[in-house]
C-alpha positions as CSV (number, residue, x, y, z in Angstrom):
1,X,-16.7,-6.7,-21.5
2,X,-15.2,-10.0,-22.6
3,X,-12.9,-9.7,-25.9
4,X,-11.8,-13.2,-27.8
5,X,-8.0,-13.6,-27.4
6,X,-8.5,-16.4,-30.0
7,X,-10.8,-19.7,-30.6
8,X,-10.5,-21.2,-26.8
9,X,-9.4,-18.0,-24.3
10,X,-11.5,-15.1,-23.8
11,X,-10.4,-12.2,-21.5
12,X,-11.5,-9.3,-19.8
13,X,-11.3,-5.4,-20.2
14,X,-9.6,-3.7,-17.6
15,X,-8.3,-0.4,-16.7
16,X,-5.6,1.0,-15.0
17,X,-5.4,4.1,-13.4
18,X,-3.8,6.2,-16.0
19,X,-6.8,5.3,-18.2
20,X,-9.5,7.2,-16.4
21,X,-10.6,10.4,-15.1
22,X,-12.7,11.7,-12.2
23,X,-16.0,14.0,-13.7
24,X,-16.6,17.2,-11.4
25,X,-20.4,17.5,-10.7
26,X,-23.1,20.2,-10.2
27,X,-21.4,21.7,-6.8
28,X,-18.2,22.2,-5.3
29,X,-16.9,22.6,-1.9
30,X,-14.7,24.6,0.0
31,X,-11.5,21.8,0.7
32,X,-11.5,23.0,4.2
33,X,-14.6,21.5,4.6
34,X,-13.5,18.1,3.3
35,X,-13.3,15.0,5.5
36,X,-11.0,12.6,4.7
37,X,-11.1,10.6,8.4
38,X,-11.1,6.6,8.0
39,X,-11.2,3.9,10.4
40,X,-9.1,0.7,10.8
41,X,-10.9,-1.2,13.1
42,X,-11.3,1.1,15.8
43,X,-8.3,3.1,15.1
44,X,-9.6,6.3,13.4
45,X,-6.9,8.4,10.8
46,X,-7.5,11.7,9.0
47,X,-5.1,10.9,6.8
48,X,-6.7,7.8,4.3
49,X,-2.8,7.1,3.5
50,X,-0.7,4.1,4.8
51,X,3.0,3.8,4.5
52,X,3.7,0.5,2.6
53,X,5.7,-2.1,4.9
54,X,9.3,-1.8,3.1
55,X,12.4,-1.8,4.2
56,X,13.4,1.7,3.0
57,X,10.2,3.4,3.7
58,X,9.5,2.3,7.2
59,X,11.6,2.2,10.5
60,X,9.9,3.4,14.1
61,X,11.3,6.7,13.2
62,X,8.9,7.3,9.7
63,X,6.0,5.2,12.0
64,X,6.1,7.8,14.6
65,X,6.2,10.4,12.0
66,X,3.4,9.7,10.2
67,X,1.3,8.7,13.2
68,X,2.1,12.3,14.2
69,X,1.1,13.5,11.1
70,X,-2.4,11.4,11.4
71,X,-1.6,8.9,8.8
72,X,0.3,5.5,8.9
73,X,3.1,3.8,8.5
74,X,3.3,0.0,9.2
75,X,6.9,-2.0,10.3
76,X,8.0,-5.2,8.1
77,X,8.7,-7.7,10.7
78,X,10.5,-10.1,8.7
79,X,12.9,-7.3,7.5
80,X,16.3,-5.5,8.3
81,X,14.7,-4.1,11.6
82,X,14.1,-7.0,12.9
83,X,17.2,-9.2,12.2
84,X,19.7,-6.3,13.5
85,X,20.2,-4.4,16.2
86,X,21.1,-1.4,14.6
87,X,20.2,-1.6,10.8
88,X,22.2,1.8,10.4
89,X,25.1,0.0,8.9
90,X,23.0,-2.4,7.0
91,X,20.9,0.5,5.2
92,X,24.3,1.8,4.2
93,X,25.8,-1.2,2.5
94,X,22.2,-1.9,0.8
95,X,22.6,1.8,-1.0
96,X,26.4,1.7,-1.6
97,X,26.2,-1.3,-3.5
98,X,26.2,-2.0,-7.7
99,X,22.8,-3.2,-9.4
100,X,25.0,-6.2,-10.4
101,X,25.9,-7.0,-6.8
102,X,22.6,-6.0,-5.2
103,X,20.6,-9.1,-5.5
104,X,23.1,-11.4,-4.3
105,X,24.1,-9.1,-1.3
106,X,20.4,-8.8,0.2
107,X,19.9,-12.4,0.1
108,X,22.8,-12.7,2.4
109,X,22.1,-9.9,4.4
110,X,18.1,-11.2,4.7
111,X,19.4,-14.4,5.6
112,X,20.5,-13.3,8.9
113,X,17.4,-15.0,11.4
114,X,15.0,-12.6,12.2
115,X,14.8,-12.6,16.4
116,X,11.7,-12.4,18.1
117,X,13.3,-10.1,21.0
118,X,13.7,-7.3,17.8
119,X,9.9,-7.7,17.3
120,X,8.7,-6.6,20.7
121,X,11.6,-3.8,21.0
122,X,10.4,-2.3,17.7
123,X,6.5,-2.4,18.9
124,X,7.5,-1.3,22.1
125,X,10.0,1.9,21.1
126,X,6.7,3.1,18.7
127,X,4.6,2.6,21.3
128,X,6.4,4.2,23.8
129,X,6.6,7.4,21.6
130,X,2.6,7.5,21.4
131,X,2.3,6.4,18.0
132,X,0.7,3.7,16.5
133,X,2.2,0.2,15.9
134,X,1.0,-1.2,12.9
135,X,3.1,-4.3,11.4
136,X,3.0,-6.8,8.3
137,X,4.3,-10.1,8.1
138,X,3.5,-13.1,5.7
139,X,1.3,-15.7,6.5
140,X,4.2,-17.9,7.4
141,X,5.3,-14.8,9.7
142,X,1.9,-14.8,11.5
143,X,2.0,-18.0,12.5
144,X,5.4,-17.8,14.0
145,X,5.1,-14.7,15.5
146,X,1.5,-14.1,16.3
147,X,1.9,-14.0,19.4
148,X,4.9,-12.3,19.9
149,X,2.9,-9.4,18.4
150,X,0.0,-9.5,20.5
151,X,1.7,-9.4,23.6
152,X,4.2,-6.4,22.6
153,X,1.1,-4.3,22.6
154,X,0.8,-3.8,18.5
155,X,-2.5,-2.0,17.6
156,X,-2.6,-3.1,14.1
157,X,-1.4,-6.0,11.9
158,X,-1.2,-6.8,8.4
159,X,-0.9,-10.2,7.0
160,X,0.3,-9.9,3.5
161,X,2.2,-11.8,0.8
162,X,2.1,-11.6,-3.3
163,X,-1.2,-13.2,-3.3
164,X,-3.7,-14.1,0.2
165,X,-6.5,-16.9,0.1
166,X,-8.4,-18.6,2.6
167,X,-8.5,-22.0,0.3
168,X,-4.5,-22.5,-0.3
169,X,-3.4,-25.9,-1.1
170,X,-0.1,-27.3,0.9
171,X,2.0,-30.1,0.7
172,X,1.5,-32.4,3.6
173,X,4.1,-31.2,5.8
174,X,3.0,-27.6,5.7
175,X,-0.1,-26.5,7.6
176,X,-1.3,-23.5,6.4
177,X,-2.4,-20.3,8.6
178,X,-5.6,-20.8,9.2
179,X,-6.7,-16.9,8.3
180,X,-10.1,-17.8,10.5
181,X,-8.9,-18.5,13.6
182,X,-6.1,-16.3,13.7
183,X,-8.5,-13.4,13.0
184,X,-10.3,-14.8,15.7
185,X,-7.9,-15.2,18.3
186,X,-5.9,-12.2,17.8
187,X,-6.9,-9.3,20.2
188,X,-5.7,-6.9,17.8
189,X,-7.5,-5.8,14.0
190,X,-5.7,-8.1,11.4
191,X,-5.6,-6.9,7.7
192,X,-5.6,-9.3,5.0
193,X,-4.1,-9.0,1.5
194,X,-3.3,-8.8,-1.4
195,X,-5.7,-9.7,-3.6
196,X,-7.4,-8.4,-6.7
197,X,-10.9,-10.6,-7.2
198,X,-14.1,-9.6,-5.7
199,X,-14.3,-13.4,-4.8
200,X,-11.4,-13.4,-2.9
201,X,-12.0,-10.2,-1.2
202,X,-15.3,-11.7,-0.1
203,X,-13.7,-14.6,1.5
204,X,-11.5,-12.6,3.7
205,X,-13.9,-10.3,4.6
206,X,-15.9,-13.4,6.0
207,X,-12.7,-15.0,7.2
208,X,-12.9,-11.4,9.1
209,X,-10.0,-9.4,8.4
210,X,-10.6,-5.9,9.8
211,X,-9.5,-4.5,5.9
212,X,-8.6,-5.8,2.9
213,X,-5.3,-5.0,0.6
214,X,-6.1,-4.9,-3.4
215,X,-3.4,-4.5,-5.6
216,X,-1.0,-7.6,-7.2
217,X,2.4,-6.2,-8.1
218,X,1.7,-2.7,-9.6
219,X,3.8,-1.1,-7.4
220,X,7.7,0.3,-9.2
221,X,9.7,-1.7,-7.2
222,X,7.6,-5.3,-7.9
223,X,8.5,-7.2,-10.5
224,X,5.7,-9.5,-9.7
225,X,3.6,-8.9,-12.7
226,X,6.9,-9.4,-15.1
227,X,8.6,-12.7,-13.5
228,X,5.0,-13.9,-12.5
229,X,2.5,-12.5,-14.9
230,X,-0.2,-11.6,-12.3
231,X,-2.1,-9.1,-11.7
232,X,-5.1,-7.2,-12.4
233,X,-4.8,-3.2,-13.1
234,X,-5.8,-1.3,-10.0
235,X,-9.1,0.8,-11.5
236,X,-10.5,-2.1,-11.9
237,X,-9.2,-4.0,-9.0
238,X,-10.8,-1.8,-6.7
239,X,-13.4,-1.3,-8.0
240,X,-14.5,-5.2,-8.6
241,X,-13.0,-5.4,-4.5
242,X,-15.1,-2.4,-3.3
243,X,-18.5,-4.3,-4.8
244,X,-17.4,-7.1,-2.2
245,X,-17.2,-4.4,0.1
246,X,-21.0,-3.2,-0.4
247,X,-22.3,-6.6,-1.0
248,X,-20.4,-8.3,2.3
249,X,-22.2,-4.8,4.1
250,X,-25.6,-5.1,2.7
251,X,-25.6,-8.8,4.0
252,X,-23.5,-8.5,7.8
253,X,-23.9,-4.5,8.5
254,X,-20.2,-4.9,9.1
255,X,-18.3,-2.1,7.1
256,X,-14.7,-3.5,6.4
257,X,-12.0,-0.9,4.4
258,X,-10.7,-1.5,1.3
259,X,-7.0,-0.3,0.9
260,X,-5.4,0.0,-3.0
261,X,-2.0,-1.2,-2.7
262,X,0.8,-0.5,-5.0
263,X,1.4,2.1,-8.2
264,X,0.6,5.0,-6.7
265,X,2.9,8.2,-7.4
266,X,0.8,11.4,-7.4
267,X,-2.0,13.0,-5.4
268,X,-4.4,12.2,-8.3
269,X,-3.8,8.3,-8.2
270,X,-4.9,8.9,-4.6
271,X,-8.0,10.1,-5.7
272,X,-9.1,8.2,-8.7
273,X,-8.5,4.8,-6.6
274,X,-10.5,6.5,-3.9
275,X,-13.4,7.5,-6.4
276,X,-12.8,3.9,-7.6
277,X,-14.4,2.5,-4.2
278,X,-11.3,2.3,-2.5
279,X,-10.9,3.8,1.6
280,X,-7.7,4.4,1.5
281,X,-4.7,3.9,0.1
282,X,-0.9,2.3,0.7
283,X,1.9,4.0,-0.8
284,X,5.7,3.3,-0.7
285,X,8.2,5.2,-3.4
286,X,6.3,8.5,-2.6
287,X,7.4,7.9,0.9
288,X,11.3,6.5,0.0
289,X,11.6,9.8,-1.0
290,X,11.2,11.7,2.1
291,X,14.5,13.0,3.9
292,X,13.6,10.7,7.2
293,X,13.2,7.4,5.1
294,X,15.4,4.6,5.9
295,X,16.2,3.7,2.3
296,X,19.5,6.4,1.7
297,X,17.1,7.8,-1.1
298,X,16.7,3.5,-2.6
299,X,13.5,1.9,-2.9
300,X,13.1,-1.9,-2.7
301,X,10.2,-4.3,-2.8
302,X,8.7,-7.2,-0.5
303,X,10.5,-10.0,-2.6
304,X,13.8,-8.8,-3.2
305,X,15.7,-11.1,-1.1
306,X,13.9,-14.0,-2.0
307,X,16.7,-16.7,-2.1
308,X,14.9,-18.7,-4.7
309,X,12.8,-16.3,-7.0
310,X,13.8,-12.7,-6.0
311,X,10.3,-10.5,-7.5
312,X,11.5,-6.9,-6.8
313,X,14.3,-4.4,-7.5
314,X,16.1,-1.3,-6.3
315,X,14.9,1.8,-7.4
316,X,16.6,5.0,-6.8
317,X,14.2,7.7,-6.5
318,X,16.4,10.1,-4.2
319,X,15.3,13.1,-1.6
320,X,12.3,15.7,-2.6
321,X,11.2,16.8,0.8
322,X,10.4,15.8,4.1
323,X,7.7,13.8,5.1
324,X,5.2,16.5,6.1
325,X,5.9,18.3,2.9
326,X,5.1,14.9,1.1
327,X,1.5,14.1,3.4
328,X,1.1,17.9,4.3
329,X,3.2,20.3,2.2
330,X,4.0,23.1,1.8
331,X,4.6,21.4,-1.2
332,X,8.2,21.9,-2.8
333,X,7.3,20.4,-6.0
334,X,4.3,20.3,-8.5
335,X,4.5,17.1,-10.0
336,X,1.7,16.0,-7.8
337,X,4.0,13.9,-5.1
338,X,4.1,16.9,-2.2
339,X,1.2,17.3,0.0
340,X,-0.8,14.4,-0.6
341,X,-3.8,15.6,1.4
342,X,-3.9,18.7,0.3
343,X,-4.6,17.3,-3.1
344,X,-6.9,15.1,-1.9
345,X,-8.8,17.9,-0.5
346,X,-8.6,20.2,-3.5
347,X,-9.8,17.3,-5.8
348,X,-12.7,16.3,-3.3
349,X,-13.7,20.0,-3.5
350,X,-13.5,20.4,-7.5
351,X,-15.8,17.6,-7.6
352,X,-18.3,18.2,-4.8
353,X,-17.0,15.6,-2.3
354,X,-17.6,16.2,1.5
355,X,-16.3,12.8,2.5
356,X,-14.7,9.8,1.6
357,X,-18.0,7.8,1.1
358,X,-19.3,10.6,-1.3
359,X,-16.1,10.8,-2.7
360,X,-16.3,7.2,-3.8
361,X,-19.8,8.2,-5.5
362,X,-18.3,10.4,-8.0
363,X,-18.5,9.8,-11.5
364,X,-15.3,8.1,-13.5
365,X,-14.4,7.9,-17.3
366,X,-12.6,5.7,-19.1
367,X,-9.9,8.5,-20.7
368,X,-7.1,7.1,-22.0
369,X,-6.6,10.5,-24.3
370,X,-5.8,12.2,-20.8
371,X,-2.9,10.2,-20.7
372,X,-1.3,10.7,-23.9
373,X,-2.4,14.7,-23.3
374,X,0.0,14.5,-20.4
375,X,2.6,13.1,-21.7
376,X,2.6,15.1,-25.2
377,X,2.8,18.1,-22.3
378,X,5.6,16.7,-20.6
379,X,7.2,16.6,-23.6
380,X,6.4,20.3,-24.8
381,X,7.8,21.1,-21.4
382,X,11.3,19.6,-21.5
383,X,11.5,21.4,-24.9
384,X,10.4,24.5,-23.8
385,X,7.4,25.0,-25.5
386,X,5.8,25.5,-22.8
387,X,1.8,24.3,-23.6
């Protein structure tokens, strides 16, 4: 639906994921009988959940973890793990420091060079545990250390930055990554993203990433969409991506995963991107909060430490649980951030969903009432007025 912003600019509706709701149907199913496996490539995961690439939600530790688990959790390779030795006493200083000192003191600590020997040991110490090695860099990152990732026996890597295209103009003295032929010369399956267009999506797809990452600074420790103005709102955002999807199917028979990226708290966000088209999902605060994260109980974003236009900020969102309690439970809280797919499951059986694909099928309605019913709860319940 197109709405006149004045004389000369029209815009689009769009919807975010606090505005809708999922519709149960005519049957329901047990949620032990729901199947919620997904496929990267040809890595298979029951758990359709991915562990954003951040500094305080990811070290080998949490990647072992949540391969254990049988979900994911994927290594920034341009962060503090890979320009120290031991980040221990790095993580520390990060969380002991003011909010006036913090931006200043991570663009000196990211500063330090990251050093391609730190690459392979990470890979190598995940891999040696039996897990799965899944790592992000930026585009720029790729094509420096490609290689070095290929040959340290990663099974999965994500190319990502604030926004990915395969038509990006350069000055002259920068080539570009050529997304093609590194997805074609890489032995490995190479995720592409972000991005929030279905046009965009299509041309990756063709460019032949293995999945695709939707989502433009959502997420609550971006500040992309205030210092930048991007974005698209993720309902719609996956949903316009997941038509690429079908359509990009319908005309190669190859099936490539579309992964919501960002602004995603609770259980129920899980599910309505899902039902949104989306295969799975990336996540980041939910997992900062876990007693094995890396972050000292601080969330940070991607951009932080940018020494020119710094896009992200510290949050503190402090301990709730361990990891399984937050992918697994027994949940310790009911707020909706414990046992992720054990509310995935429950919600697939309210609505009659045996797997993801059907899951996707289920109908969604634009509810923004929902929202302000929620939060006139909240505030009955901090009152004690109970409902």
């Amino acid at each position: 639906m197109e709405i006149k912003l004045g004389r000369g600019k029209k815009a689009r509706r769009a919807y975010g994921i606090d505005e809708i709701a999922l519709v149960p149907g005519k049957r329901t199913v047990d949620p032990s009988l729901a199947d919620t496996r997904w496929k990267i490539g040809n890595i298979e995961r029951e758990i359709p959940i991915i562990a954003s690439a951040m500094d305080g939600v990811v070290d080998v530790g949490m990647a072992v973890k949540l391969s254990e688990l049988g979900a994911l959790g994927v290594l920034n390779l341009e962060g503090i793990q890979t320009r120290y030795d031991d980040p221990n006493p790095i993580l520390d200083k990060i969380a002991s420091v003011g909010k006036e000192e913090f931006v200043s003191l991570m663009q000196d600590l990211y500063a330090e060079p990251i050093k391609p020997e730190l690459i392979k040991k990470r890979i190598q110490e995940i891999k040696q545990q039996g897990a799965i090695a899944a790592v992000s860099a930026t585009p720029a990152g790729a094509a420096k250390y490609g290689e070095v990732v290929s040959s340290s026996g990663a099974d999965l890597f994500f190319i990502q930055a604030t926004v990915v295209s395969t038509d990006h103009i350069s000055p002259d003295s920068i080539t570009p990554l050529d997304l093609v032929e590194f997805c074609r010369s890489m032995p490995i399956p190479v995720v592409l993203g972000n991005c929030v267009t279905y046009e965009v999506t299509l041309d990756l797809m063709k460019a032949g990433a293995a999945a695709v990452l939707v989502g433009i600074g959502p997420g609550a420790a971006c500040t992309s969409r205030g210092v930048l103005g991007v974005g698209i709102p993720q309902a719609t955002a996956v949903a316009d991506c997941a038509a690429a999807r079908e359509d990009f199917y319908q005309e190669t028979g190859k099936y490539v995963p579309i992964i919501a990226d960002g602004g995603l708290i609770t259980g129920g966000d899980i599910c309505k991107c899902i039902a949104c088209g989306a295969d799975g999902v990336m996540i980041g605060s939910p997992f900062a909060r876990a007693v094995e994260a890396p972050g000292r109980g601080y969330h940070w974003g991607m951009a932080t430490p940018s020494p020119v236009l710094p896009r992200g900020t510290r949050i503190r969102v402090g301990t709730t649980g361990t990891l399984e309690q937050i992918v697994k439970g027994p949940a310790g809280l009911d707020d909706g951030t414990h046992n992720l797919l054990g509310a995935l499951k429950t919600s697939m059986g309210t609505l009659g969903a045996k797997n993801l694909k059907e899951m996707q099928q289920v109908e969604v309605i634009i509810a923004p009432s929902l929202l302000t019913e929620g939060k006139v709860y909240q505030k009955a319940q901090q009152l004690g007025m109970g409902k």
